[in-house]
C-alpha positions in Angstrom: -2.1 22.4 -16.8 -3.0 21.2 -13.3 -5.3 18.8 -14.3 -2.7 17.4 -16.5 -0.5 16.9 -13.8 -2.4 15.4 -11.4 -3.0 13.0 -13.5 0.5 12.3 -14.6 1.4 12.1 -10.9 -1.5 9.4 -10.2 -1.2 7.3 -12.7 2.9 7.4 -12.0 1.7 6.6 -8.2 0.1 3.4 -9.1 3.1 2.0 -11.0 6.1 2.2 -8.6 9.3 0.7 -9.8 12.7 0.1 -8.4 16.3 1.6 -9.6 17.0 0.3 -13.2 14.2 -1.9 -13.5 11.0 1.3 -14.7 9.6 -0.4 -17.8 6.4 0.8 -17.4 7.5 4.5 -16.0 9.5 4.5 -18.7 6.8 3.4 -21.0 4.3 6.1 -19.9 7.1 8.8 -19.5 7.4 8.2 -23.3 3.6 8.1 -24.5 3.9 11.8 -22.6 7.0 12.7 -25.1 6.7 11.0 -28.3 3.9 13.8 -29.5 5.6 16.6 -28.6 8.5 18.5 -30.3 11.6 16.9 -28.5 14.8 15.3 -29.3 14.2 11.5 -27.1 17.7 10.8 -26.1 18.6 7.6 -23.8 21.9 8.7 -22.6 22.0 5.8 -20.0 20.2 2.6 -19.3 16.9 3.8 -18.1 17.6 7.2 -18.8 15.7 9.7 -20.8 16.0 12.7 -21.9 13.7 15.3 -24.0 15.7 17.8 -26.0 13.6 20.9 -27.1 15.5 23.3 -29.7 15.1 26.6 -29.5 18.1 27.4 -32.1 20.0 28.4 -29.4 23.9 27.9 -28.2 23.4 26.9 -24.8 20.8 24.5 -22.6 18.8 24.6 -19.4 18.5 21.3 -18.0 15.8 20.1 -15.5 16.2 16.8 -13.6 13.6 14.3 -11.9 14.3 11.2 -10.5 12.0 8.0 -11.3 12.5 5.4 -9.0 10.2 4.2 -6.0 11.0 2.4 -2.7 10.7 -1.4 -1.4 8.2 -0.1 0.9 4.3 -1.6 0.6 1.4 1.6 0.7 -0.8 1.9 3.8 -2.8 5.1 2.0 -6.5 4.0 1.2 -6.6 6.5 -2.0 -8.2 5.1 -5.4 -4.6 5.7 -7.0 -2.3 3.8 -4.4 0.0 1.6 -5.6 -0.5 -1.5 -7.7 2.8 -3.3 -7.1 2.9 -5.3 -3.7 5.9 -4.3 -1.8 6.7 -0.7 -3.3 5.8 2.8 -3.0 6.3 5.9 -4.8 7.3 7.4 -0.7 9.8 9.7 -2.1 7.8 11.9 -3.9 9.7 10.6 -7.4 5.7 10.7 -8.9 5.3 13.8 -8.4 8.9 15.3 -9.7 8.2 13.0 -12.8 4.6 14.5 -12.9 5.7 18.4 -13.1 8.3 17.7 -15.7 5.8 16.2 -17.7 3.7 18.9 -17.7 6.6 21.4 -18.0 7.5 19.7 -21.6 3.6 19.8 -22.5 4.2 23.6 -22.2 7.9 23.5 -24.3 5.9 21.9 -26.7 3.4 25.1 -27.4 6.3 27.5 -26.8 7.7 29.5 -30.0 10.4 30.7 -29.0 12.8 31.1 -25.6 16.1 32.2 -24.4 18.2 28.2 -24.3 17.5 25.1 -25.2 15.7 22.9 -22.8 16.4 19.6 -22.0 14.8 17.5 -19.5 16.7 14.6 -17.3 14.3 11.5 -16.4 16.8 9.8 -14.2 16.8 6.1 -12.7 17.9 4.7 -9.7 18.2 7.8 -7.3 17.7 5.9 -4.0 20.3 3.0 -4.9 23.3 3.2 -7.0 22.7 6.9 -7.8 21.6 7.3 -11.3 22.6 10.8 -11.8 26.1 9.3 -12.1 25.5 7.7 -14.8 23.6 10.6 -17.0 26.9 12.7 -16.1 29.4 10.2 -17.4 27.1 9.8 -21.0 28.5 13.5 -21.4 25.1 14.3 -22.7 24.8 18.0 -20.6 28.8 18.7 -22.6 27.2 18.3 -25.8 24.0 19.6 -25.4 25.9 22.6 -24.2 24.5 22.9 -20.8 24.4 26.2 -18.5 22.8 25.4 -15.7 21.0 22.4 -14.1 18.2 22.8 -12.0 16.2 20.4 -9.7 13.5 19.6 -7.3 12.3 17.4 -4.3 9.1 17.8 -2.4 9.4 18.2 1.3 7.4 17.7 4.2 7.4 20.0 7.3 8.2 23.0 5.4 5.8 25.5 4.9 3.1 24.5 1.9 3.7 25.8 -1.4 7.1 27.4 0.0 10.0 27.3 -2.7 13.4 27.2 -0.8 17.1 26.6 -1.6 20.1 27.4 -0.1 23.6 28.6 -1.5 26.5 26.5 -1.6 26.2 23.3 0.4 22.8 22.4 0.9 22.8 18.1 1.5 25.2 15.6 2.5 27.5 13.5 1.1 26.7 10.0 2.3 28.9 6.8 2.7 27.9 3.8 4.0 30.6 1.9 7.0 30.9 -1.9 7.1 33.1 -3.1 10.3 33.9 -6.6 10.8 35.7 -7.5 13.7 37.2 -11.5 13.4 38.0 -12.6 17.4 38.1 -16.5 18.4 36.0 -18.1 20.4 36.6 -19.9 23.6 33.8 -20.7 26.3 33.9 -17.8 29.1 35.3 -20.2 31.1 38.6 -19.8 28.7 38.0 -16.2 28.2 41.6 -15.3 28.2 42.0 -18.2 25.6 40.3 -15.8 23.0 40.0 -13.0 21.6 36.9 -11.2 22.2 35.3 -9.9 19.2 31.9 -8.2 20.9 34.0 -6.4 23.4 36.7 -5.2 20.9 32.8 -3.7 18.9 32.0 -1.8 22.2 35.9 -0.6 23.2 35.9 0.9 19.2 32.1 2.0 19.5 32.6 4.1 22.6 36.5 5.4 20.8 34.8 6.3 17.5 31.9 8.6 19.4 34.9 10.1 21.8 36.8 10.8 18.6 34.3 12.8 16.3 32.6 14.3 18.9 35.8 16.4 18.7 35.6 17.5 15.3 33.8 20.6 15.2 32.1 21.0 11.5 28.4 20.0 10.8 28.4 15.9 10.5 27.4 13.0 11.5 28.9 9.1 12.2 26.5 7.1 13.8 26.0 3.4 13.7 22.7 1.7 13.5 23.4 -2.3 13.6 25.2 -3.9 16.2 25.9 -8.5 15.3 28.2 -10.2 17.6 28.3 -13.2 19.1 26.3 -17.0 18.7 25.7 -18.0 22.4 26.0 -16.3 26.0 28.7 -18.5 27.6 31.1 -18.2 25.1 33.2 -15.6 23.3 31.9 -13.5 20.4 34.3 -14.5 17.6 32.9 -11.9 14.9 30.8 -8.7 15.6 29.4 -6.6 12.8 29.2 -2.9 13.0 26.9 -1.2 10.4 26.5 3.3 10.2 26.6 6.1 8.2 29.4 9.3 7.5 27.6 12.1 6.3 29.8 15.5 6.5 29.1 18.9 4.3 32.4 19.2 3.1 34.7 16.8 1.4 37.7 17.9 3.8 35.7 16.8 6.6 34.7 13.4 5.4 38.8 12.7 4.7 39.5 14.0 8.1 37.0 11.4 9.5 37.7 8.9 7.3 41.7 8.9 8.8 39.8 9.0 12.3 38.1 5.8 11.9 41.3 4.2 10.9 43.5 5.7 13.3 40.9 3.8 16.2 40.7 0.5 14.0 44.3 0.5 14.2 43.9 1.2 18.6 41.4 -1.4 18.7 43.8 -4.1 17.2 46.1 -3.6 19.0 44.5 -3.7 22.0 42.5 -6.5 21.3 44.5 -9.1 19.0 41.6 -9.1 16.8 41.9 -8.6 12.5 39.2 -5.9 11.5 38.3 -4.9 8.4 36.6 -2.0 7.3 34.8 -0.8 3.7 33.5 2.7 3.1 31.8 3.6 -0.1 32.1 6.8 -1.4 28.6 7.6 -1.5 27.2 10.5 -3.6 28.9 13.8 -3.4 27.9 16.8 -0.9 25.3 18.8 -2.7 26.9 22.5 -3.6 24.3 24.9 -5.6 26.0 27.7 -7.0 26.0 30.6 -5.1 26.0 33.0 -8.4 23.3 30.8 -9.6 21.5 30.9 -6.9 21.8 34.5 -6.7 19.8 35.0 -10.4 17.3 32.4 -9.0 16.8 35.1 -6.2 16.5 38.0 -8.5 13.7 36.1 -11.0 11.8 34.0 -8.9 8.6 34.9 -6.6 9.1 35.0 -2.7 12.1 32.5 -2.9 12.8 31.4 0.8 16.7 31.1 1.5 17.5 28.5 4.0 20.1 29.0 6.9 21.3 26.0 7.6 22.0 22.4 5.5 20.9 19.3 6.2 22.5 15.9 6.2 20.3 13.9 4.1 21.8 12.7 0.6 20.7 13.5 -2.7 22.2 12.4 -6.2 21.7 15.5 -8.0 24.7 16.2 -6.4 26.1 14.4 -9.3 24.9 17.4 -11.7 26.4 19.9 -9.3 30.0 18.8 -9.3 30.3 19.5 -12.6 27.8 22.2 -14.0 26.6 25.2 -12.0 23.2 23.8 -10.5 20.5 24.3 -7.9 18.5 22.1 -5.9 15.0 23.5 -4.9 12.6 21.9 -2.1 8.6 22.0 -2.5 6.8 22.6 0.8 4.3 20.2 1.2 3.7 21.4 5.0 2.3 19.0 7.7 2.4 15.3 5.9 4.0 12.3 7.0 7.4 11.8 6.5 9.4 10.8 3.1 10.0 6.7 2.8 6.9 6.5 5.2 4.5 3.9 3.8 1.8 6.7 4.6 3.5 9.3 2.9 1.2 11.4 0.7 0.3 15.0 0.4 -1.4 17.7 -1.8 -0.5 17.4 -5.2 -2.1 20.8 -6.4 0.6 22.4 -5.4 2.8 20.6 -7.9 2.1 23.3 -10.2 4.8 25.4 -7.7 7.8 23.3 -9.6 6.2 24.4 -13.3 5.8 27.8 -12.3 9.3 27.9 -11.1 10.8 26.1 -14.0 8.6 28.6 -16.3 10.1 31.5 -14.6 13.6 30.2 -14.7 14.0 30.0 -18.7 13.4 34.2 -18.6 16.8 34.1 -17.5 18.8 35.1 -20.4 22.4 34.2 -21.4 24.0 37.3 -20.7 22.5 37.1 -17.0 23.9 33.3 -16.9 27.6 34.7 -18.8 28.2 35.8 -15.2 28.2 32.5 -13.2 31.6 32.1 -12.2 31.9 28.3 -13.2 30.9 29.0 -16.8 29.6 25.8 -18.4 29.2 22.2 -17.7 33.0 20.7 -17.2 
């Protein structure tokens, strides 16, 4: 099996793809499937999924994502990338990779407790693919239980398996503010209306404001544009950041914040502002029942304390099914969406082993999860 793996995960390496656009993961994902004893299912554009019948009522669903980043490989290996400009730096190869191998095992198995059906998702790091497997309503009718998924993770401990009950990532949503002033050379300054110092005055607001609101979150600007020469008045400044917040009562609260000081800064300033914030993907809540029986039959599962405010689309999965998100400890590597990212892949035989163990679960265990079955 880890021979197989490995070189699912290396050949997947060298043929990175972006979003909706994976003909050729799509294309291996396939030669993988099409001998084995699956249902193939496209459920979305880009999408697959491998049904495995065990005559049973209900489904366990594993999820991996497939897309890579625009990022171009500094790692000298003999499988690095083949496609100028991107990079498997997510670690997408390698979820890909273990759920290929995990349906090479379906394939021999004679019997189990549910149906199995695997989730090869698109477009993870853009418009957030999971989205779109969730709308087909393809986890309703397959009857789905549970979903479970994985991401590998640099700086925690190698070959470590950890989760965490109830919210475990972020919801994400990007902010766009465009401040219009009108120029006037500094000469006339109080001819205009001054669009780069309206951007600091509702900067230095926005930080006062949410440094106030106590709950885990984050609203942070990266990109500061104003202004088109140095003796005359900015007439547009761009503000681009992030909101990331655990909790969806949280992100409203600070949603009303940053218009309640847009509002302030126009009227102090005479200037029109507009602002646009996407939704972005849901907070990521695993099921604390769920992830109780993941406690009970899995091997020296590590429980983490405390969330973190990075984003992931399997959040998708969770919002309407009872689900947990696992990490894969790769240890001391370089970072995800690092062009030198790279890592042990031996230890991708962890996610099979987990997977394995999870389909010992049997229904009356899962009859207990207080959310019952996919909504």
């Amino acid at each position: 099996m880890k021979n197989n793996l490995i070189k699912h995960r290396r050949i997947l390496h060298q043929i990175p793809e972006l979003s909706h656009d994976l003909p050729e993961t799509k294309d291996y994902i396939l030669s993988i499937l099409h001998p084995l004893k699956c249902e193939i299912i496209e459920p979305a554009p880009c999408a697959l999924c491998a049904f495995f019948s065990f005559g049973k009522k209900t489904t366990l669903a594993f999820r991996s994502d497939m897309d890579a980043l625009p990022i171009e490989e500094c790692n000298h290996i003999s499988y690095a990338s083949k496609h100028t400009g991107r990079m498997h730096a997510c670690g997408h190869d390698a979820h890909m990779a273990a759920l290929l191998s995990f349906a090479q095992e379906l394939h021999e198995l004679k019997s189990c407790e549910h149906n199995v059906m695997l989730i090869f998702q698109p477009a993870e790091e853009t418009t957030g693919g999971a989205l779109e497997i969730v709308k087909s309503g393809i986890l309703q009718r397959c009857r789905t239980i549970a979903v479970f998924g994985f991401h590998v993770w640099p700086k925690l401990k190698k070959g470590q398996i950890a989760t965490k009950a109830g919210p475990m990532m972020a919801r994400s949503a990007e902010v766009t503010v465009t401040i219009h002033g009108e120029t006037r050379h500094i000469a006339e300054k109080n001819k205009g209306k001054d669009a780069l110092a309206c951007a600091v005055s509702l900067l230095y607001n926005l930080y006062k404001k949410e440094r106030s609101v106590p709950q885990t979150h984050v609203l942070k600007f990266g990109q500061f544009q104003s202004g088109t020469a140095r003796n005359a008045i900015s007439n547009q400044s761009l503000l681009l950041g992030t909101l990331r917040t655990l909790d969806d009562t949280v992100f409203e609260l600070l949603k009303q914040m940053i218009d309640d000081a847009v509002n302030e800064a126009r009227l102090e300033s005479g200037c029109d502002i507009e602002v646009h914030m996407n939704e972005g993907y849901p907070p990521l809540i695993n099921d604390p029942d769920l992830v109780e029986i993941c406690v009970k039959h899995l091997d020296q599962l590590h429980l983490l304390k405390h969330a973190n405010l990075l984003s992931e689309d399997f959040s998708y999965y969770a919002s309407i099914c009872p689900s947990v998100f696992f990490y894969l400890g790769l240890g001391d590597t370089p970072p995800l969406h690092s062009a030198h990212f790279q890592f042990d892949d031996t230890i991708l035989v962890k996610i099979v082993n987990t997977y394995r163990q999870l389909l010992t679960v049997n229904l009356e265990e899962f009859s207990k999860i207080s959310s019952g079955l996919c909504q």
